[in-house]
C-alpha positions, 0 to 999 in steps of 0.5 A, a space after each residue: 540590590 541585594 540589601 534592598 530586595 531583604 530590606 523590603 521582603 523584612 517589612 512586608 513579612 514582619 508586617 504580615 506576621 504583626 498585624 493579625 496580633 494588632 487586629 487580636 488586641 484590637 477587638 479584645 480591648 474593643 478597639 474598633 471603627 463602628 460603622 455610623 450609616 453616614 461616612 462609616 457604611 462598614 457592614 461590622 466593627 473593624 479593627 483599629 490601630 493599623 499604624 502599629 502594625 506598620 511602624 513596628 514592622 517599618 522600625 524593626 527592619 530599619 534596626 536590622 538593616 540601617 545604620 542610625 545616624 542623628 538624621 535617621 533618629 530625628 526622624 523616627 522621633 517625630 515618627 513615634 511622636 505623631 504615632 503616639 498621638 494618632 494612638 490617643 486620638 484613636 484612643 478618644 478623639 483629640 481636637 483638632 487644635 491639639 492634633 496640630 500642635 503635636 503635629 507642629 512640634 513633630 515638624 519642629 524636632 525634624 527641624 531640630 534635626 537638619 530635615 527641612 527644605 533648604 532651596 540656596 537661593 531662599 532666605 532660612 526662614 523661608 525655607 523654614 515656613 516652607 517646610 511646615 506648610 509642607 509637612 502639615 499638608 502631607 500629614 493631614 492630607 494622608 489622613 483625610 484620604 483615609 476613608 476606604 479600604 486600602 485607599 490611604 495604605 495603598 497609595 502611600 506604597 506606591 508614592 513610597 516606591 517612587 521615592 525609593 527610586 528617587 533615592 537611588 537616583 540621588 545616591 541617596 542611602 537613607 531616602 532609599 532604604 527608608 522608602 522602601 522599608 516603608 513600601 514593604 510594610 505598607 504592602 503587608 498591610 494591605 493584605 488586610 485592609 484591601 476590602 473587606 478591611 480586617 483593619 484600619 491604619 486610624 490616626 496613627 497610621 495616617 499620620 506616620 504615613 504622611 509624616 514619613 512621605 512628606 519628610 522622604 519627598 523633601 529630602 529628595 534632589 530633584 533639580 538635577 536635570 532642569 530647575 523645575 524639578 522641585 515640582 515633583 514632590 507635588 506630583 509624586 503625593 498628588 494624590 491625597 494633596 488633591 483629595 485635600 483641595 477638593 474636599 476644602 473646595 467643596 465644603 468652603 463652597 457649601 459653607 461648612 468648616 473645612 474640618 468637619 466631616 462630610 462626603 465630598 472626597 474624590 474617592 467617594 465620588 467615584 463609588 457614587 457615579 457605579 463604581 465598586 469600593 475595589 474598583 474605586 481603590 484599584 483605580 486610584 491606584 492607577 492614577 497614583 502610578 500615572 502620576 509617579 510615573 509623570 513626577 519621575 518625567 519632571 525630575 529627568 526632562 532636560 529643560 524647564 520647560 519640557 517640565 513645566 509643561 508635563 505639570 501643566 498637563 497633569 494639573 489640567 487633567 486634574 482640574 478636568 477631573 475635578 469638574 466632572 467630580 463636582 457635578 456628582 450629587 452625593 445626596 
């Protein structure tokens, strides 16, 4: 425990200390989010590039604290080749076609790596396919959440929390550290981006957030105690898989591309019924630690069926969120 407790202390300061120099370069080579009176209501031009910050303090205590097997290196490949491409895109916006592809060709070096769903009783390709629905969906939506202060940043510590304990109940050292590295960092980021934001993750940041949650979740063992386990994972990222259904929901309904912009997210939502932006994100931090808290039930119940019927729970609150979420008019 020991190792663990300097394992996270080393990203939250080296995160501390590192930002505030990504926020200077930021604004001296303009490097910013300007607010567009529509999405973007931000009072000043904030800084970019946050997901430096947190790949850099992340990779810095995995070199000082962890041993880097072909895993971990498959890994922190894909990490920098999605990093490098939220920098561009941040940078001068990419497409969104180009960014699946550099983010299918991310997956497929975790792939290349041994790092993929691999459930016994389905065939390898299945297992294949699985895995690159999974990993895009993270990613994707982990950016998609990315719309207030501290929202995507905080969420993903906490989801990163629930893994690293995951990982120790699994034994598993690597799942462990990387998880809690993460957490580390994602905590000394958030000292600037809570609101008022000094910074944002952009792209890059989103992206390796989702990226490394994603691949942390499947690499998890969670059919230990009852073979409905594997539901877990959806429960642990609950979160930005929800805000992602919702937003592609409301905007097939109102029949606009799932890809444009548009203020449909849950969060948003949530400020529009009178809640500040602080109370909007402080509650959805609660409900991101609620639903850890039911992913960890569903991994330990005895049975399948105690497990399926806590998802269904969680499901059902959920949908019932969901239609009072609807009924907000955004206009």
């Amino acid at each position: 425990m020991v190792l663990y407790g300097f394992i996270f202390m080393l990203a939250f300061f080296s995160c501390l200390y590192i930002t505030p120099i990504v926020i200077d370069a930021a604004l001296t080579y303009d490097i910013v989010d300007r607010p567009d009176g529509n999405l973007k209501q931000h009072q000043r031009p904030v800084a970019y590039l946050g997901g430096i910050a947190v790949y850099l303090s992340f990779l810095a205590t995995l070199a000082l604290s962890f041993e880097f097997s072909s895993e971990v290196l498959g890994l922190l490949l894909a990490a920098t080749m999605v990093i490098l491409l939220g920098i561009i895109d941040d940078l001068k916006p990419l497409g969104p076609k180009i960014k699946l592809v550099g983010q299918i060709i991310a997956i497929f070096v975790l792939i290349k790596c041994d790092i993929y769903i691999d459930i016994a009783i389905v065939p390898d390709w299945l297992d294949i396919a699985m895995t690159f629905v999974w990993m895009l969906a993270v990613i994707n939506a982990f950016n998609i959440i990315d719309i207030m202060d501290g929202l995507s940043a905080g969420v993903g510590l906490i989801a990163a929390l629930v893994l690293f304990v995951v990982g120790v109940m699994n034994g598993h050292a690597m799942m462990a550290v990387m998880s809690l590295a993460l957490a580390g960092a994602l905590l000394g980021f958030v000292r600037y981006n809570f609101n008022p934001a000094t910074i944002y993750l952009g792209d890059a940041g989103s992206m390796f957030i989702g990226l490394m949650l994603g691949t942390l979740s499947m690499i998890g063992v969670y059919t230990d105690h009852n073979q409905a386990g594997y539901l877990a994972p959806l429960v642990i990222l609950g979160v930005p898989l929800y805000d992602t259904v919702l937003v592609m929901y409301l905007r097939r309904r109102k029949g606009m591309p799932v890809i444009q912009g548009s203020p449909d997210h849950f969060a948003l939502r949530l400020r529009k019924s009178g809640l500040s932006t602080r109370q909007t994100v402080l509650v959805t931090y609660a409900a991101a630690c609620a639903l850890g808290a039911a992913a960890l039930g569903i991994k330990l119940v005895p049975t399948a069926a105690l497990s399926g019927l806590l998802f269904f729970c969680v499901a059902a609150c959920g949908l019932a969120l969901g239609l009072w979420l609807i009924r907000i008019r955004m206009e």
